[in-house]
C-alpha positions in Angstrom: -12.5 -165.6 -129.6 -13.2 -169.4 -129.0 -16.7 -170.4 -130.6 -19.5 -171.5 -128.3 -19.8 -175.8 -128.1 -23.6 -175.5 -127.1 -25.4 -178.1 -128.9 -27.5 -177.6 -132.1 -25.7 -174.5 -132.6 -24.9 -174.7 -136.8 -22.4 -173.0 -136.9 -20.3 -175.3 -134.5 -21.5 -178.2 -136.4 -19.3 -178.4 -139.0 -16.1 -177.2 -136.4 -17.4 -179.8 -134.4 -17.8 -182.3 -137.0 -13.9 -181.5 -138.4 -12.6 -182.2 -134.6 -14.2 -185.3 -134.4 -12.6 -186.3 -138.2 -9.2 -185.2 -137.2 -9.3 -187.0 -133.9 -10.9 -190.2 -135.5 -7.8 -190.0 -138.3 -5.3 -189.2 -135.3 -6.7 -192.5 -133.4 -6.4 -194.4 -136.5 -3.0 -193.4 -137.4 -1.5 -193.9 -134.0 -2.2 -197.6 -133.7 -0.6 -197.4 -137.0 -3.7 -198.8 -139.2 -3.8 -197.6 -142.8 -7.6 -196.4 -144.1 -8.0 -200.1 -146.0 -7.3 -202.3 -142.3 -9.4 -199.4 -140.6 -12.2 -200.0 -143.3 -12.3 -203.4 -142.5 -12.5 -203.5 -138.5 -15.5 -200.7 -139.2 -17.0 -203.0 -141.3 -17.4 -199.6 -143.6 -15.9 -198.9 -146.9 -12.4 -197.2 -147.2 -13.8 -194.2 -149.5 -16.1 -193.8 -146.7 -13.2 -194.0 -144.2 -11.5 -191.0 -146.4 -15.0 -189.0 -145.7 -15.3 -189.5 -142.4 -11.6 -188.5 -142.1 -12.0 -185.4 -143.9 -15.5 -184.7 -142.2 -17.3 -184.5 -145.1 -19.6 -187.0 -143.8 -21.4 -187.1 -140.7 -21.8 -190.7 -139.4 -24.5 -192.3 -137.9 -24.2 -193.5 -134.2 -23.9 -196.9 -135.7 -20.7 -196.6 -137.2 -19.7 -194.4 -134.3 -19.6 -197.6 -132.4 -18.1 -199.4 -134.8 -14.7 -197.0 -135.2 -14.6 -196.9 -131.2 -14.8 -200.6 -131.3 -12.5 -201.2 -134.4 -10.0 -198.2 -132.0 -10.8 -200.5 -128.8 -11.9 -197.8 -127.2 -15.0 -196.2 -125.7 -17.4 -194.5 -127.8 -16.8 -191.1 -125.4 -13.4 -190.9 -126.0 -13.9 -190.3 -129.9 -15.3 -187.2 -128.8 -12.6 -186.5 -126.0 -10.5 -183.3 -126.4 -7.1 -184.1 -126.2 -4.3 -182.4 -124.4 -1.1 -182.0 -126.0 1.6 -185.1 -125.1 -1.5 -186.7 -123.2 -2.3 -189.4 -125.9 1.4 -190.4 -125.3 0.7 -191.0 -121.9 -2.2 -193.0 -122.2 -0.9 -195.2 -125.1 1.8 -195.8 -123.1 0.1 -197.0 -120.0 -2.3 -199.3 -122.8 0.9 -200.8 -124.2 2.8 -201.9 -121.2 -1.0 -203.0 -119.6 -0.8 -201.1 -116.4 -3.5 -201.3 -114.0 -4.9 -198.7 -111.6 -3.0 -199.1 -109.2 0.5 -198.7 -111.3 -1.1 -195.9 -112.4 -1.4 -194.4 -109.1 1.9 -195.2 -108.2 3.4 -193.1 -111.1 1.0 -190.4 -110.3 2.1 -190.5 -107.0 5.9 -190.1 -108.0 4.9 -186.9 -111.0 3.4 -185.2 -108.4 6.4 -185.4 -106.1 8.7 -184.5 -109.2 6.5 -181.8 -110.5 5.2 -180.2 -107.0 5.9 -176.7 -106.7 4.2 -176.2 -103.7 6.1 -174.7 -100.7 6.9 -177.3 -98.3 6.7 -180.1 -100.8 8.8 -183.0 -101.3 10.6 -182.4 -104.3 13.9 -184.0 -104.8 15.9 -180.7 -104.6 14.4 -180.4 -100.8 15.5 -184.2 -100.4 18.6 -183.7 -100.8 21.6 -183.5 -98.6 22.9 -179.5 -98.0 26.4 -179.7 -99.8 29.4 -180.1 -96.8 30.9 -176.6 -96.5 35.4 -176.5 -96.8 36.8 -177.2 -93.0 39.5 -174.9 -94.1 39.6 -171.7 -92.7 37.9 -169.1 -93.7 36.4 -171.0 -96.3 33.1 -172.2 -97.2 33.2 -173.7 -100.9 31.7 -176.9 -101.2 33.3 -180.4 -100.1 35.2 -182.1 -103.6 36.5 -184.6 -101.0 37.9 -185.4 -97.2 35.7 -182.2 -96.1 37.5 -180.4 -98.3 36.5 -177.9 -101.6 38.7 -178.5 -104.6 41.3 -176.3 -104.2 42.4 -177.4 -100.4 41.9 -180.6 -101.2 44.2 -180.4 -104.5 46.6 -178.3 -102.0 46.8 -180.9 -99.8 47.7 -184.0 -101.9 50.8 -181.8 -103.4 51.7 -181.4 -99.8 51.9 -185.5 -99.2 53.2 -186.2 -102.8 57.0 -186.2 -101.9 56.6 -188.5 -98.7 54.6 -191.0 -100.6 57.5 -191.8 -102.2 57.9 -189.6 -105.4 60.4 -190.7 -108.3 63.7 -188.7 -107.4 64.1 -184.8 -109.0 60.4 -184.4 -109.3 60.0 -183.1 -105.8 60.5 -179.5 -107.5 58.3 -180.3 -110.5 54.6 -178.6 -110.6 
């Protein structure tokens, strides 16, 4: 059963205060930053880095702002839950420096890709219905010339010998 996250309930506290270590550690570790460079944006010493890490301490709002501002990022999104692949996303966005409006644009294009809504422009519905066989009788799909891979194979073995094929190999398979 998931625990409750109402506030100034203890015994969330310390669940609450190991999320926000692990996340902090996660942050750190993704812009590739080891404990001793972190330390030093913080302004904070690196055996108190290793606490806060391993939330054994509970830091003061002060240094909160200081490790969202050592992370570059806002102080809410230290306590942000994260989805799984989503921090990809985002640091990927941050690294190439998109703006809102690239953003929306690749939104735009996911939600054609990954729409499973009937009547939805996904790219199976986009594309052409494969060309039935003009053959007879026959409705494979088109390989080539309106054809499906059998007629069509039939068909060039028919024109080999008047296209000029070497001499005795007009019996040959």
């Amino acid at each position: 059963m998931a625990s409750s996250m109402r506030p100034g309930d203890p015994s969330d506290a310390s669940s609450n205060l190991q999320g926000l270590a692990r996340r902090i550690r996660g942050l750190r570790e993704r812009r590739g930053l080891t404990q001793e460079e972190f330390a030093e944006r913080c302004a904070i010493s690196v055996s108190f880095v290793s606490l806060l890490e391993r939330g054994e301490r509970n830091p003061s709002y002060d240094t909160l702002l200081q490790v969202a501002a050592a992370l570059e990022l806002p102080l809410w999104e230290l306590f942000r839950l994260e989805d799984a692949g989503a921090h990809r996303l985002v640091e990927w966005v941050r690294v190439r420096g998109l703006g809102r409006g690239d953003v929306d644009r690749l939104l735009a294009v996911a939600d054609v890709m990954f729409s499973g809504s009937p009547g939805a422009a996904t790219p199976a519905a986009r594309e052409p219905v494969p060309a039935s066989c003009t053959a007879p009788d026959c409705g494979r799909p088109v390989l080539a010339r309106g054809l499906c891979t059998a007629h069509y194979h039939r068909a060039r073995r028919k024109k080999a010998p008047s296209q000029g094929t070497p001499p005795g190999s007009e019996g040959a398979p």
